[in-house]
KOLRO-131140 format. One line per 2 residues: number of its first residue (from 1); their letters; for each residue x, y, z of C-alpha. Coordinates in nm, 2 decimals, padded with zeros to 4 digits, always signed. Each point is the difference from the previous one (the first is absolute). Last residue first. Example, Ala and Ser with C-alpha at 12.3 -4.5 7.8 and 13.67 -1.06 7.14 Angstrom:
! residues 2
2	sa	+01.37/-00.11/+00.71 | -00.14/-00.34/+00.07
***
This chain:
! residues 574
574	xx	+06.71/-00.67/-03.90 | +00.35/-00.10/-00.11
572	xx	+00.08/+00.25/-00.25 | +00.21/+00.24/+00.25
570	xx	+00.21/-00.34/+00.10 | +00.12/+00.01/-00.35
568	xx	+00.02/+00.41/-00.02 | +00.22/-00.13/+00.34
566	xx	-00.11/+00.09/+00.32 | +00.28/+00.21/+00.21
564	xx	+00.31/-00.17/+00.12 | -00.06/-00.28/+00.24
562	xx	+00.08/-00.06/+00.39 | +00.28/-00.17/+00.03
560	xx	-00.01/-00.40/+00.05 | -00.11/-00.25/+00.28
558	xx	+00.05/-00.38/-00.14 | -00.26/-00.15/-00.12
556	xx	-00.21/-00.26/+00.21 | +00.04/+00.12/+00.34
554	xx	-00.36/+00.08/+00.06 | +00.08/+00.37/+00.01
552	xx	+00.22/-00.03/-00.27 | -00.36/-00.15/-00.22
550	xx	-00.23/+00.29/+00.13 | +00.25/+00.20/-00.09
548	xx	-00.02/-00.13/-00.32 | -00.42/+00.00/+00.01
546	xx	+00.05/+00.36/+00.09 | +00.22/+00.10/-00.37
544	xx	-00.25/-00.27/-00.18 | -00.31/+00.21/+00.12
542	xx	+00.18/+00.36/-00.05 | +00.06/-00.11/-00.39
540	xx	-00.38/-00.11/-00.04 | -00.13/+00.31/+00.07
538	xx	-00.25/+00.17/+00.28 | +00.08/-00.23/+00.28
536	xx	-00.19/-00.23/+00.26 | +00.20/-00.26/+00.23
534	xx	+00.00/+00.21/+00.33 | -00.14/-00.23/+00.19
532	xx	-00.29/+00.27/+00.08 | -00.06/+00.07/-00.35
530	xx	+00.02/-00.33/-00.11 | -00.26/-00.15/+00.23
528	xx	-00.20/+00.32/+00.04 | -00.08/-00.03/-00.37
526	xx	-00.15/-00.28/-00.02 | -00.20/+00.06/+00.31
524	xx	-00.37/-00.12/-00.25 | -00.08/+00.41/+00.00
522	xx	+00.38/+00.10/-00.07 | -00.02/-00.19/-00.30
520	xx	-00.30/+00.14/-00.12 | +00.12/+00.30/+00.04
518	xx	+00.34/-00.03/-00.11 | -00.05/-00.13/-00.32
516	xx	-00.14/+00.40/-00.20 | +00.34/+00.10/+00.15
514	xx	+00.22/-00.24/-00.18 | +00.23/-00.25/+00.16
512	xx	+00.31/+00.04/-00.15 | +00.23/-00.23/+00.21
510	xx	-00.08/-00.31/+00.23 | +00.18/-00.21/+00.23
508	xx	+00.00/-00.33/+00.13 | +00.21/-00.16/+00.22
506	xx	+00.00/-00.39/+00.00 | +00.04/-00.13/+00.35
504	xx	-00.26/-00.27/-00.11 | -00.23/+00.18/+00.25
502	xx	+00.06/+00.29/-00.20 | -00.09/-00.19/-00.35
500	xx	-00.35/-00.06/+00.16 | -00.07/+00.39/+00.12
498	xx	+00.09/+00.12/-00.31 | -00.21/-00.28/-00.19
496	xx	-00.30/+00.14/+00.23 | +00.07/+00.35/-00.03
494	xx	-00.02/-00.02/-00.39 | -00.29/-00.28/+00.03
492	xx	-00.19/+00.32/+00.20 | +00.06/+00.25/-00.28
490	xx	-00.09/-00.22/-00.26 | -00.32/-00.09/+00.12
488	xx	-00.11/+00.39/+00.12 | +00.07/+00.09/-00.35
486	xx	+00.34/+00.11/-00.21 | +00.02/+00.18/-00.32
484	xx	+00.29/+00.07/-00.26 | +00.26/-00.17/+00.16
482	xx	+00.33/+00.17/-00.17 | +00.20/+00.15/+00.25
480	xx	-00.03/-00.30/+00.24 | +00.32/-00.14/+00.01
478	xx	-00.01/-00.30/+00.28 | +00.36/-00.05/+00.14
476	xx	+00.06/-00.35/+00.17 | +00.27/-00.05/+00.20
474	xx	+00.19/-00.28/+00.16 | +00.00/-00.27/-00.28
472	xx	-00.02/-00.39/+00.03 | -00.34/-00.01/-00.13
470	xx	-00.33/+00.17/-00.14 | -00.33/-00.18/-00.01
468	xx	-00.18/+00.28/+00.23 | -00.03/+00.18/-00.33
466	xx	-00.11/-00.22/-00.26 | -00.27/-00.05/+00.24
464	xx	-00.08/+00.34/+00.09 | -00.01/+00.11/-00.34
462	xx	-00.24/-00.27/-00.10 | -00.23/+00.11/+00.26
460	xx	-00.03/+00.35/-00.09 | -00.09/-00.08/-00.39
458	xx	-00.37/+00.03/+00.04 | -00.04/+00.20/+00.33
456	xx	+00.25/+00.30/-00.13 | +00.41/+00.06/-00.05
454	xx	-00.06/+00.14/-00.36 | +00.24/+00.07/-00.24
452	xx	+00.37/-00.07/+00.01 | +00.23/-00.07/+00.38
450	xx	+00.31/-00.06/-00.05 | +00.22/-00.21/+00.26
448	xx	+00.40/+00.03/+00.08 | +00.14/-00.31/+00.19
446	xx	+00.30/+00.08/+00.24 | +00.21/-00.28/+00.12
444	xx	+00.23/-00.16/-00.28 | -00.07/+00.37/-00.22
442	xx	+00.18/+00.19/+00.31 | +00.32/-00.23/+00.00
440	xx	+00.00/+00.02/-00.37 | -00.05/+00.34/+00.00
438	xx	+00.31/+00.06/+00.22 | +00.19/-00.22/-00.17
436	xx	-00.06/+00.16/-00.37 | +00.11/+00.32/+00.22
434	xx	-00.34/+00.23/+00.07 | -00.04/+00.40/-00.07
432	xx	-00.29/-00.14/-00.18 | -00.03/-00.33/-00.16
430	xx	-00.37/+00.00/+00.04 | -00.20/-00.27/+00.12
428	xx	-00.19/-00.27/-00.24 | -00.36/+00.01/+00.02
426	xx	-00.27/-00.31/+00.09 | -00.30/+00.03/-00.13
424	xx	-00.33/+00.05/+00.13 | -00.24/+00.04/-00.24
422	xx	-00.40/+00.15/-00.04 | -00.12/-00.06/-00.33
420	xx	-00.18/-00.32/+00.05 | -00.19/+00.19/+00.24
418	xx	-00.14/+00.24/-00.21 | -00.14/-00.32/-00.24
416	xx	-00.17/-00.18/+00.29 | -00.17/+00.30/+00.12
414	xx	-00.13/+00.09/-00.36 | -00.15/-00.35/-00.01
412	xx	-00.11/+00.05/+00.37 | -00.15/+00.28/-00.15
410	xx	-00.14/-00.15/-00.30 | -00.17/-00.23/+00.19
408	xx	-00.20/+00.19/+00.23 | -00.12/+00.24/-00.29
406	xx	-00.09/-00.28/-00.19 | -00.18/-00.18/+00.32
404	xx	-00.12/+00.38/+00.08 | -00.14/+00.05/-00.34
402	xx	-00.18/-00.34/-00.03 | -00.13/+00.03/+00.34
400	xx	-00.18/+00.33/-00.10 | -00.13/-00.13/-00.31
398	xx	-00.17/-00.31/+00.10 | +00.09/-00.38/+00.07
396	xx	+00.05/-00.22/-00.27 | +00.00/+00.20/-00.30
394	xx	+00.13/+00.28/+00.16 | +00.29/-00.24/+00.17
392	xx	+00.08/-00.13/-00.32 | +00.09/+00.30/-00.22
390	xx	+00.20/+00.12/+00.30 | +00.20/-00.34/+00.01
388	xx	+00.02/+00.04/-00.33 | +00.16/+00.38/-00.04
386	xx	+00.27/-00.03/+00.30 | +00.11/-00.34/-00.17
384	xx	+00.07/+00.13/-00.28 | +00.14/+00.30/+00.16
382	xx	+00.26/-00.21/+00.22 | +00.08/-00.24/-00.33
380	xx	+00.13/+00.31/-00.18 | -00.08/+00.17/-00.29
378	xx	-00.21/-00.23/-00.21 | -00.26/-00.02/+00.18
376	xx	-00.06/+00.36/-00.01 | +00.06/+00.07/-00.37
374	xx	-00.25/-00.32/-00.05 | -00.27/+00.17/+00.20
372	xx	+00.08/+00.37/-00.14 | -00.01/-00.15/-00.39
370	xx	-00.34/-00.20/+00.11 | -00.22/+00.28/+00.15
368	xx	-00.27/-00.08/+00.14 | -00.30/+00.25/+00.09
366	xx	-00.12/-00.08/-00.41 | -00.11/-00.30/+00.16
364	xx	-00.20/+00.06/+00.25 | -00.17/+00.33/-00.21
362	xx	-00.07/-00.26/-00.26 | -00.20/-00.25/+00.31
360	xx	-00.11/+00.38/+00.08 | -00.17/+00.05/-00.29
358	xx	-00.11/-00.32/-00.08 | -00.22/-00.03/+00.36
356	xx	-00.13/+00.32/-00.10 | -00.19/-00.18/-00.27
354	xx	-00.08/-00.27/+00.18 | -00.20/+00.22/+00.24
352	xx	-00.20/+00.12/-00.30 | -00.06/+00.38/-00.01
350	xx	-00.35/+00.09/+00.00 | +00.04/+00.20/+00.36
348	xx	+00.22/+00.21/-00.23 | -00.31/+00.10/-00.20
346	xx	-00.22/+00.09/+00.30 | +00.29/+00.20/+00.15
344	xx	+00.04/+00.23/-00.27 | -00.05/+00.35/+00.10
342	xx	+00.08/-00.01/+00.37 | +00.27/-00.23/+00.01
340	xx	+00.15/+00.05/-00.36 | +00.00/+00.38/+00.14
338	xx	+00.22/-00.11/+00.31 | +00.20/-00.16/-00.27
336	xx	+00.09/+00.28/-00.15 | +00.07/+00.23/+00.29
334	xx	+00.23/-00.25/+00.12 | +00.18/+00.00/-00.30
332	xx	+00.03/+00.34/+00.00 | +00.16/+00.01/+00.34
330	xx	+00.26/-00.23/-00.11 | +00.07/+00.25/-00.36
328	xx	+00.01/+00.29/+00.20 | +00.31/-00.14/+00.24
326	xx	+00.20/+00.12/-00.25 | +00.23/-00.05/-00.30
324	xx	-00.25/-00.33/-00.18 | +00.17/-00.10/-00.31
322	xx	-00.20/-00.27/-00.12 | +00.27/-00.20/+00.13
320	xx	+00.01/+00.11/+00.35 | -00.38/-00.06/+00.04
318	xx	-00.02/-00.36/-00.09 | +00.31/-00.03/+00.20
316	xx	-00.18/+00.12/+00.27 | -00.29/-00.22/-00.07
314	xx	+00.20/-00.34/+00.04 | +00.24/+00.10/+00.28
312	xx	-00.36/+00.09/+00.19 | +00.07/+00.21/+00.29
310	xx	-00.19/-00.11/+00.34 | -00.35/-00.06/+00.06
308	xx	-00.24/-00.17/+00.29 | -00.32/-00.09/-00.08
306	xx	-00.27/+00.24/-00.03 | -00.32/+00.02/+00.15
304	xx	-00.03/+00.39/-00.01 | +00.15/+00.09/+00.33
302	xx	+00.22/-00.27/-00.06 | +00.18/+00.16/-00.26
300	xx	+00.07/+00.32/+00.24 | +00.27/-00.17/+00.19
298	xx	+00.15/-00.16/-00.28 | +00.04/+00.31/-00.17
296	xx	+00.13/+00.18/+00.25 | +00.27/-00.29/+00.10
294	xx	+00.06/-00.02/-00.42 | +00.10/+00.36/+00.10
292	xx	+00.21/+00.03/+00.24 | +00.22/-00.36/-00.11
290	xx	+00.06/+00.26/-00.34 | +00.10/+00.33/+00.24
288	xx	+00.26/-00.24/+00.16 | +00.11/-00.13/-00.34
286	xx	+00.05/+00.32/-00.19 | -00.02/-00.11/-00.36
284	xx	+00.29/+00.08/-00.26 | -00.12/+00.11/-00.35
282	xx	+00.32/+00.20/-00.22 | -00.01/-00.29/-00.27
280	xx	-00.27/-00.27/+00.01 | -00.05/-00.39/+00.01
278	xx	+00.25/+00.02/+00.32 | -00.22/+00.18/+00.20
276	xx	-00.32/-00.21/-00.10 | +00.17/-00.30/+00.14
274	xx	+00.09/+00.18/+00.31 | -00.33/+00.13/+00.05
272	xx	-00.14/-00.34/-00.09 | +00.25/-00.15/+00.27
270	xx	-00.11/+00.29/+00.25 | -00.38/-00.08/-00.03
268	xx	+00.07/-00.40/-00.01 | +00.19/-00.02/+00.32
266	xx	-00.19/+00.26/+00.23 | -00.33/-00.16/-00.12
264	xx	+00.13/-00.30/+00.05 | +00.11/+00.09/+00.40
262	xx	-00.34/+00.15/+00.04 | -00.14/-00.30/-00.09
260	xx	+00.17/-00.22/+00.22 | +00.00/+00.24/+00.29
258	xx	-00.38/+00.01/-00.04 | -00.07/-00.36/+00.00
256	xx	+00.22/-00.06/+00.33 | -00.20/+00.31/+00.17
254	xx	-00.34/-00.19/-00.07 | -00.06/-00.18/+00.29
252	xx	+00.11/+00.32/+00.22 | -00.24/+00.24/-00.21
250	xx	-00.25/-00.23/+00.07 | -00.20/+00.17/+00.28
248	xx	-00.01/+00.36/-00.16 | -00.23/-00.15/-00.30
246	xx	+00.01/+00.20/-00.34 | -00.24/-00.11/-00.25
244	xx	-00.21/+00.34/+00.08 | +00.27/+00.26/-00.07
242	xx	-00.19/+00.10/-00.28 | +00.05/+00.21/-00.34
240	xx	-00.30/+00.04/-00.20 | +00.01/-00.25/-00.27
238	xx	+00.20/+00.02/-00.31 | -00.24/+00.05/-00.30
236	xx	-00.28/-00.21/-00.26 | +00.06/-00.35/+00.25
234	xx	+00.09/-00.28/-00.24 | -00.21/-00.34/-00.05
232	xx	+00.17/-00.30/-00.07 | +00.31/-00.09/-00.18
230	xx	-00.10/-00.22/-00.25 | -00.02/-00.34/-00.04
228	xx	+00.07/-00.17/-00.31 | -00.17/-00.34/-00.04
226	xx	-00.30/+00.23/-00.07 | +00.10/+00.09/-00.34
224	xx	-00.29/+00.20/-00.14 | +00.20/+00.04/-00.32
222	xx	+00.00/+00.41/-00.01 | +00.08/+00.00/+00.35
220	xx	+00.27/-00.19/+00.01 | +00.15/+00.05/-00.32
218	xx	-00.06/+00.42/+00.10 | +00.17/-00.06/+00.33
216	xx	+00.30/-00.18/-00.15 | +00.07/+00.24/-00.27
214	xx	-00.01/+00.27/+00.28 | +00.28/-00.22/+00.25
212	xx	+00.22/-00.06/-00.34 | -00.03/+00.37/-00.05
210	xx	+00.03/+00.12/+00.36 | +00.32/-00.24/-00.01
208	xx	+00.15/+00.10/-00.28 | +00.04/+00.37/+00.07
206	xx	+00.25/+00.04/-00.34 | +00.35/+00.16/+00.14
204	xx	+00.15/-00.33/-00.04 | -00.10/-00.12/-00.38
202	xx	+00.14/-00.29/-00.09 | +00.14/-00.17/+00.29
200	xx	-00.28/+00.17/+00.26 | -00.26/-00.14/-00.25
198	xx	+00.11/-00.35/+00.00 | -00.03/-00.03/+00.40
196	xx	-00.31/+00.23/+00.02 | -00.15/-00.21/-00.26
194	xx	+00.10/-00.32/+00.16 | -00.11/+00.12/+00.33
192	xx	-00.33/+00.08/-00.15 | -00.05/-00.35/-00.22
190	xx	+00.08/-00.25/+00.33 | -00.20/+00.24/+00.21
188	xx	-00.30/+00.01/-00.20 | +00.04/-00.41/-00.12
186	xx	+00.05/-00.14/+00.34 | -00.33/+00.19/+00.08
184	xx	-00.23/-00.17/-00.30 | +00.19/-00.39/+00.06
182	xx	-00.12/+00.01/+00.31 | +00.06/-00.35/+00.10
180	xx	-00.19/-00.23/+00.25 | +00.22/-00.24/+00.24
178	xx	+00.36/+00.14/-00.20 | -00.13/+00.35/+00.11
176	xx	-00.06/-00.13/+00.36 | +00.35/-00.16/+00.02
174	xx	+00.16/+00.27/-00.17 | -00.14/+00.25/+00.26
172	xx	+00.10/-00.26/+00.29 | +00.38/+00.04/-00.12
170	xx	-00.03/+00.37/+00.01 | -00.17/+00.06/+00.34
168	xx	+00.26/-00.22/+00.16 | +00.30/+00.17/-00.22
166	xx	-00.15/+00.34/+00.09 | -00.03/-00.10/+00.40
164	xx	-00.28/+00.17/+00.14 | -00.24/-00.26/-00.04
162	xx	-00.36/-00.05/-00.18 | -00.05/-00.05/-00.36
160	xx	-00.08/+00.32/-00.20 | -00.30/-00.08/-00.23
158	xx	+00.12/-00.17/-00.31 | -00.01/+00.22/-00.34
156	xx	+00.39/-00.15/-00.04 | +00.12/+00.36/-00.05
154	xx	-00.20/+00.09/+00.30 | +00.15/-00.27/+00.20
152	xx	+00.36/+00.03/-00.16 | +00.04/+00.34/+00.08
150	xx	+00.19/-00.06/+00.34 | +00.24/-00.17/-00.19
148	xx	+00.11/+00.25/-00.20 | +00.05/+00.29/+00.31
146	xx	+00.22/-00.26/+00.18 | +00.21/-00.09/-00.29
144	xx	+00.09/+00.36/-00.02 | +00.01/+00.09/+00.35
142	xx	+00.25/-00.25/+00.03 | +00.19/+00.15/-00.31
140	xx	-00.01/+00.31/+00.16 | +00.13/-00.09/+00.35
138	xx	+00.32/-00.19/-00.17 | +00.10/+00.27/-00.22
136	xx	-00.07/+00.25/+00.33 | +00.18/-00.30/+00.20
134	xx	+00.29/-00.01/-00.27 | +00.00/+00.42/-00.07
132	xx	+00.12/+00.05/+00.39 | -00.18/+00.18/+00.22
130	xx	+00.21/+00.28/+00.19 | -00.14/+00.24/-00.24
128	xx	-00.35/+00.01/+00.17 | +00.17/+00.11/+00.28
126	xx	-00.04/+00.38/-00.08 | -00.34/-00.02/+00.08
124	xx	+00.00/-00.03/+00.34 | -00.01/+00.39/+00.06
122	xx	-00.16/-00.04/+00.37 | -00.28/+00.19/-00.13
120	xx	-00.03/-00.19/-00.37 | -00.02/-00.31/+00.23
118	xx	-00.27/+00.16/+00.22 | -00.20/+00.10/-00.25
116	xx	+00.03/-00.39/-00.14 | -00.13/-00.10/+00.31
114	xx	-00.33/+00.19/-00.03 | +00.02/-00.13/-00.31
112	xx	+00.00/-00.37/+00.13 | -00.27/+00.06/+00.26
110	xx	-00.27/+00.15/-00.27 | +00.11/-00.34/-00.23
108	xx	-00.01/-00.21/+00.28 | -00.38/+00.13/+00.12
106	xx	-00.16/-00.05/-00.38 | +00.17/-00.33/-00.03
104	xx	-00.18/-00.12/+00.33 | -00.30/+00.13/-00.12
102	xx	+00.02/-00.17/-00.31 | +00.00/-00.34/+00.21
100	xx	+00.24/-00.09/+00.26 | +00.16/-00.33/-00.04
98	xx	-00.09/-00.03/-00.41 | +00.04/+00.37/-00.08
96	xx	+00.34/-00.03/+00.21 | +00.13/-00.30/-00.23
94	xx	-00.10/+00.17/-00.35 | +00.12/+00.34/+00.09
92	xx	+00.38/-00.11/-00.02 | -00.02/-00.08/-00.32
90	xx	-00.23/+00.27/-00.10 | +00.31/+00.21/+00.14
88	xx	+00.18/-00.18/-00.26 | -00.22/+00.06/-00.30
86	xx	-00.07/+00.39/+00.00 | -00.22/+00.19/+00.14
84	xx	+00.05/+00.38/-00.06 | +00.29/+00.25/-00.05
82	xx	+00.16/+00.16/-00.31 | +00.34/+00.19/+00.07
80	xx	+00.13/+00.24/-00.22 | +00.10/+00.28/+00.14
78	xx	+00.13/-00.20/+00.33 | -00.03/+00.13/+00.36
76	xx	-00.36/-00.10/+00.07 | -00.26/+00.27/+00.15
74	xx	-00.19/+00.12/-00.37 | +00.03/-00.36/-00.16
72	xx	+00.00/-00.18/+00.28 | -00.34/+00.17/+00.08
70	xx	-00.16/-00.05/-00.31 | +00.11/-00.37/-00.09
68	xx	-00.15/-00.09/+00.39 | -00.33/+00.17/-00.05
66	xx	-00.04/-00.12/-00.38 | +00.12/-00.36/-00.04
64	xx	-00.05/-00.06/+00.35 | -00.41/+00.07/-00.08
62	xx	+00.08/-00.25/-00.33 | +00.13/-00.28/+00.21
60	xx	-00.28/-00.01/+00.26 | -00.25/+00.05/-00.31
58	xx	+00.13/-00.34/-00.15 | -00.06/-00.22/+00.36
56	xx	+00.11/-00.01/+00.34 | +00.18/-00.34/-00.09
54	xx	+00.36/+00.10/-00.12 | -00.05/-00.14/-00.31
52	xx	-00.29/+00.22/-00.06 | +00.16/+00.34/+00.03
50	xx	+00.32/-00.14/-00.13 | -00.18/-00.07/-00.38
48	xx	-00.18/+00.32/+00.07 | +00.28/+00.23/+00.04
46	xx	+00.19/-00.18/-00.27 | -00.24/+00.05/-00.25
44	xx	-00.06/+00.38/+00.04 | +00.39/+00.03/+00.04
42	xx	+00.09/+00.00/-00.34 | -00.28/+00.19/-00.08
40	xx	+00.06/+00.25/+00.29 | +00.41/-00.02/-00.14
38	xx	-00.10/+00.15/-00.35 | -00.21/+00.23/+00.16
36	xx	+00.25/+00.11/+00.23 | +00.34/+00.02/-00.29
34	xx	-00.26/+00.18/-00.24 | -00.05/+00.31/+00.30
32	xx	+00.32/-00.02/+00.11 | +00.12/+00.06/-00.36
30	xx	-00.19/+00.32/-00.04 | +00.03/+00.12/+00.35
28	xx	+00.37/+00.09/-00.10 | +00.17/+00.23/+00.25
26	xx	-00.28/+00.08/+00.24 | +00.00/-00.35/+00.19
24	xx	+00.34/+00.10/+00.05 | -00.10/+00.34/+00.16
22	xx	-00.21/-00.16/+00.22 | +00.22/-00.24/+00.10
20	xx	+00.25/+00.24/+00.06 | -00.21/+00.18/+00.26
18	xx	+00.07/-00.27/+00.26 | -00.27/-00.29/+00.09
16	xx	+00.04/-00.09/+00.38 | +00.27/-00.18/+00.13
14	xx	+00.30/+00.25/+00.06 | -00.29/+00.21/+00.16
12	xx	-00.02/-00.32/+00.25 | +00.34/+00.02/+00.08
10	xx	+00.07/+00.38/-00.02 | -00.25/+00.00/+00.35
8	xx	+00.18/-00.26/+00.16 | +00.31/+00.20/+00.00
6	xx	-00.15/+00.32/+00.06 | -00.18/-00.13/+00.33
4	xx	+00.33/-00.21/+00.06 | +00.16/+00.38/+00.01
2	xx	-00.26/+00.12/+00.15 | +00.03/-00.23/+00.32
***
């Protein structure tokens, strides 16, 4: 009981901040200090832009801006981190504002990072790796054209239609914008994401998009431009924190919601960790202490209306490249824009929507990256594949289907290939102590069998076919020295083709069956049935010596001396 007591007890220590991240934060505040406010007015933009396209409005997006980017930043497991809203958990926002209302969204995000703490507690981080780069490729691009399209009602100056289906919503935008254009809006966002766009090419440490989103504003303002509606009204703070949106009775309907989003949040926090990993030299995130802390952040958003968070690739790369070393420079940002909240809230409220509409229209398409896609496609036709299908499905369907139809895919993709390389040759028998008419008696009724690579579910089948087809011999010798795995599947189809060659009167018997095999075997009776027959042996050389006597015993060679000791021939025969 202590000792599970102890155990337990180093796991949760293991999660909490460690003295080193103080220290780090020590080494260079300097730099931390630019890299955050750099990344706040990167992120000023972006908070809002996903604050409103999610539906619960700018000051939604800006309170997970601050509580969520602040607690990541001190409980996460990466340095360098930035967390906050970002564009495909608005994605997945959209449809559960629309069945559930904010409150809905408000009671998933509290239930998701209660989940994500139990992830990082049952150290399910480490899987993260088992994802491969076509359905993350796949998933971002998705995302991507996801993100864009959902801006074309503000960018359009159209009220959002309704429908939770982006391509629905889309098309009836158009329509309504080709009914009575706004030529004003289409304009702002048109102009902004073209700065941002042109600006990142020729200057990319330049904040474009709080100067494209500023220029904006003052046009706006300065001009009396109606036609460009602005965001509304801001509260001056975060409100008090409140469990009041939170309803005991729907925790059940909403349990699907919050397993979605929890399982983005997992995704997207421990792919920007990666990315931001591999931007750096000497920076490696812990992933388990990482899915700990987006699950504290997300369950103390809500408290202050926030939507849910998880790391932003966008913003941590923003951080990583002006040279942000700790998690100072996250926590900094979050300072910063919690001042912009309470300092400058009437201005910001001045912002046009179509203005934010621009920036993440540019965000949407900075997110894809062409020399990756085409690298991708171009490998093989499997990843290709892999990468559109996933694309697809998140268009079409939503985020979490999109991963697991990629992920479902690329499996059976994976399957396919493993099984390809399992064979099942025939093998020639040794010479040995054997005359040349000797061995050409033994070859005329002895067939030799290797065994390569996997004898599992996928390619267990075909063995037991190309098996059960042999003729006109009297013994069949499996080699098994050299199957690297074996399942359930394979174990039972093994028995079965034993069992099928034996009513044949076909003896079969097996040599260097590896330890880690016989369990499994053993559990299916496998086992049993050579053991107790007295067909199993450890090489290859003993196998041919008992399928011989097997042979005299039947009358079809004639009885000989025993045999001198195994050759170094024989000896090779494993």
């Amino acid at each position: 009981m202590t000792s599970q007591i102890s155990r337990a007890w180093a796991r949760i220590t293991s999660l909490l901040p460690a003295r080193t991240d103080l220290t780090e934060m020590r080494r260079d505040p300097r730099r931390d200090l630019l890299a955050g406010l750099t990344v706040a007015i990167v992120a000023l933009p972006l908070a809002l832009g996903f604050g409103v396209s999610s539906g619960l409005g700018a000051e939604a997006g800006l309170a997970t801006a601050v509580v969520a980017g602040a607690l990541a930043a001190v409980f996460g497991g990466s340095n360098l981190q930035v967390s906050g809203p970002t564009g495909a958990m608005t994605v997945v926002l959209v449809p559960i504002v629309g069945e559930y209302g904010p409150t809905g969204v408000l009671t998933v995000g509290l239930m998701a990072g209660v989940m994500l703490v139990a992830l990082a507690a049952l150290k399910a981080g480490r899987y993260m790796q088992y994802i491969p780069a076509p359905v993350v490729e796949g998933f971002t691009l998705g995302i991507a054209c996801v993100i864009g399209l959902q801006q074309v009602p503000n960018a359009l100056g159209v009220p959002k239609p309704e429908g939770d289906r982006v391509l629905v919503v889309t098309w009836r935008a158009i329509e309504e914008f080709a009914k009575s254009p706004n030529w004003t809006a289409l304009g702002f966002a048109v102009a902004v994401a073209a700065v941002m766009l042109a600006g990142a090419r020729w200057r990319p440490t330049v904040p474009f998009s709080i100067l494209a989103v500023i220029a904006a504003t003052v046009v706006a303002q300065a001009a009396g431009l109606d036609a460009a509606t602005p965001i509304g009204d801001l509260p001056a703070g975060l409100p008090a924190p409140s469990l009041s949106f939170l309803e005991v009775g729907s925790l059940g309907t909403l349990m699907a919601p919050a397993v979605a989003v929890a399982a983005l949040a997992a995704l997207e926090s421990l792919l920007s960790a990666s990315v931001a990993d591999g931007m750096t030299v000497g920076q490696k995130h812990d992933p388990d202490r990482e899915l700990f802390g987006q699950g504290l952040a997300n369950i103390a958003a809500p408290l202050f209306g926030g939507v849910p968070a998880t790391g932003a690739i966008a913003r941590t790369a923003v951080n990583v490249r002006t040279g942000a070393s700790s998690r100072l420079a996250a926590l900094t940002h979050a300072a910063i824009l919690a001042v912009i909240v309470f300092a400058a809230a009437p201005l910001v409220s001045k912002i046009p929507l179509a203005a934010l509409a621009g920036v993440l229209l540019a965000t949407a398409i900075r997110m894809v990256e062409v020399g990756s896609l085409k690298a991708m496609a171009k490998a093989t036709r499997s990843d290709a594949l892999i990468l559109v299908l996933t694309a697809v499905a998140t268009l079409a369907l939503d985020l979490v289907y999109a991963v697991i139809i990629g992920l479902a895919v690329a499996s059976a993709l994976a399957l396919r290939a493993v099984a390809k390389q399992a064979r099942f040759d025939p093998v020639p028998l040794d010479r040995g102590d054997h005359s040349a008419e000797e061995h050409a008696l033994l070859a005329e009724h002895i067939v030799a069998y290797r065994i390569d690579g996997p004898l599992f579910f996928a390619a267990a089948h075909r063995f037991l076919l190309e098996l059960t087809e042999v003729a006109d011999v009297r013994v069949v010798i499996l080699r098994m020295s050299r199957v690297s795995t074996m399942d359930a599947t394979g174990a039972l189809v093994l028995k079965d083709a034993v069992e099928k060659l034996r009513r044949r009167g076909i003896a079969v018997l097996a040599s260097g069956i590896r330890s880690g095999q016989r369990q499994v075997l053993d559990s299916v009776g496998a086992l049993d049935l050579l053991r107790h027959e007295g067909l199993e042996y450890a090489t290859t050389p003993e196998a041919i010596r008992a399928a011989r006597g097997h042979l005299e015993a039947a009358g079809v060679l004639p009885a000989v001396p025993a045999q001198t000791p195994r050759t170094a021939s024989e000896e090779a025969l494993r």
